[in-house]
N, C-alpha and C positions, 0 to 999 in steps of 0.2 A: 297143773292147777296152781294157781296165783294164791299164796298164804305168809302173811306178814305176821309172826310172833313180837308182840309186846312184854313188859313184864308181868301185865295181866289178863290181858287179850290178845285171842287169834283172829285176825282179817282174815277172812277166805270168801272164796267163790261162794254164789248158793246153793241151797240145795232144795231137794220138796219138801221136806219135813220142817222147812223156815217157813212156809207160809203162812200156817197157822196162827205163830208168836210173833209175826210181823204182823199181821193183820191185828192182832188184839191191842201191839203200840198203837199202830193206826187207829186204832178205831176211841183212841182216848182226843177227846176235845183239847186239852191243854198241852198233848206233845204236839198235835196239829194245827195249834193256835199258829204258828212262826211259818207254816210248810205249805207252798202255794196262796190257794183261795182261804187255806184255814179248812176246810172240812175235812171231817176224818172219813177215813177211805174204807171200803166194803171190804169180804174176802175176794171177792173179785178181783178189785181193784188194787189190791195188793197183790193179786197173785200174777193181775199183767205189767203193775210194777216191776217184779222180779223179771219176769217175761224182757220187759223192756232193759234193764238193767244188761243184764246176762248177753243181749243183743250186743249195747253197745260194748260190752266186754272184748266179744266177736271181731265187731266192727271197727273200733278205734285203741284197741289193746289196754284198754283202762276202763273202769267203772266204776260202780257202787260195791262197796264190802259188805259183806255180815258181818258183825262184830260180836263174838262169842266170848262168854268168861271162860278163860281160861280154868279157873277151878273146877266150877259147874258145869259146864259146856253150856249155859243157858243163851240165849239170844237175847241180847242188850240191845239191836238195833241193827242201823245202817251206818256207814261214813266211807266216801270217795270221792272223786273225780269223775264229771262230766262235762261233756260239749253242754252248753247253755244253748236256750232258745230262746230264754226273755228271762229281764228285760232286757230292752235294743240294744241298751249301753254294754249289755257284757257278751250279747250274744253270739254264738260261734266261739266262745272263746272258752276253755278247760279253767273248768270250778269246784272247785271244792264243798262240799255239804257232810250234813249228819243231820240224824233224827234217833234220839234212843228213849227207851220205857224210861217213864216217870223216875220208876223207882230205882235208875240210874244216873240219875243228875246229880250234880253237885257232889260228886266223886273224882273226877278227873280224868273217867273215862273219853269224853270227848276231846279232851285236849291229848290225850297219849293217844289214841284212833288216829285224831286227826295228824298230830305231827309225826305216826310213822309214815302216813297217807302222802303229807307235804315230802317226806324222804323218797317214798318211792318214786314220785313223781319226777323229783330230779335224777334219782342212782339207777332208778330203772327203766324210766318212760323216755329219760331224755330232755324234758319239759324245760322251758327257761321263763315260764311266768304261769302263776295260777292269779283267779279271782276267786271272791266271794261277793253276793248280794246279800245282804243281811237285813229284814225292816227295821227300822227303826220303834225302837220300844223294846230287841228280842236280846235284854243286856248280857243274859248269859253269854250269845250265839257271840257277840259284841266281845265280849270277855274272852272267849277261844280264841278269836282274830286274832285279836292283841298278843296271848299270847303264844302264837304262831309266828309273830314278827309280821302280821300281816298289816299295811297302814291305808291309812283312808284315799280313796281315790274320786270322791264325789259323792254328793248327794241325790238322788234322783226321786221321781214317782213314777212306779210301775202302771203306764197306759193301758194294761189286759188287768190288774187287779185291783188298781188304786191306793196300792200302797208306798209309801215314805220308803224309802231304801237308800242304806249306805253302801257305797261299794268298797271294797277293799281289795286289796293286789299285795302278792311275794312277785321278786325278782327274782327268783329262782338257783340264781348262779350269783348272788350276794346270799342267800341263804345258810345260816349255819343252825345245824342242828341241836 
């Protein structure tokens, strides 16, 4: 089982007992404002989330984390690495994302998630370039990029959602952590 300790989160695999407190982020309108169409997702649909997740785990030996407090063991969210499908600009190509409960923002949670995430990706996956899509307006999401060392690689509009997106890219192998 794949588990990255931070100094105050554990990235692991998932499990069943995550559905429920992932569905309940999901299902908040303003953590889902930034995430796809923007709608918040059912427990269903969180639960073929994880489904789908846990595949490409399977499948391409990286995914999506949980992100657990390490003190609490509460579930904070998601944050990993996936094959993109859209938009066209980045697609087929290994990206990086997160989505965590409201009530963990602006902590720094996302930025330590994410930059063990960027680590593994090179010391364990191998990887020599991630992307991010980011829409435009989502300044926090903006503010991780940054600093992740990640820089702007274009501006686009998402043809399946209509939205403004900036993309962003690490070289991977210029990368210091």
């Amino acid at each position: 089982m794949t588990e990255i300790h931070t100094p105050r989160l554990l990235l692991r695999r998932w499990l069943d007992d995550d559905v429920v407190p992932l569905s309940d982020i999901h299902a908040d309108p303003e953590v889902m404002r930034w995430v796809g169409d923007g709608t918040p997702r059912s427990l269903e649909e969180t639960a073929q989330d994880i489904e789908d997740w846990e595949e490409e785990w399977d499948d391409e030996g990286f995914g999506m984390f949980a992100v657990e407090l390490l003190g609490s063991g509460e579930l904070a969210g998601a944050v990993g690495l996936y094959r993109a499908d859209s938009p066209p600009v980045v697609a087929d190509q290994v990206a990086i994302g997160w989505r965590l409960g409201r009530q963990f923002w602006g902590q720094g949670y996302a930025s330590e998630a994410a930059q063990a995430t960027l680590e593994f990706a090179l010391q364990d996956r191998g990887l020599d370039r991630v992307v991010a899509a980011c829409r435009t307006g989502d300044t926090a999401s903006t503010n991780v990029l940054h600093k992740l060392g990640m820089r702007p690689a274009g501006a686009y509009q998402d043809p399946d959602q209509g939205h403004d997106l900036r993309v962003f890219e690490i070289d991977l192998t210029e990368y210091e952590a």
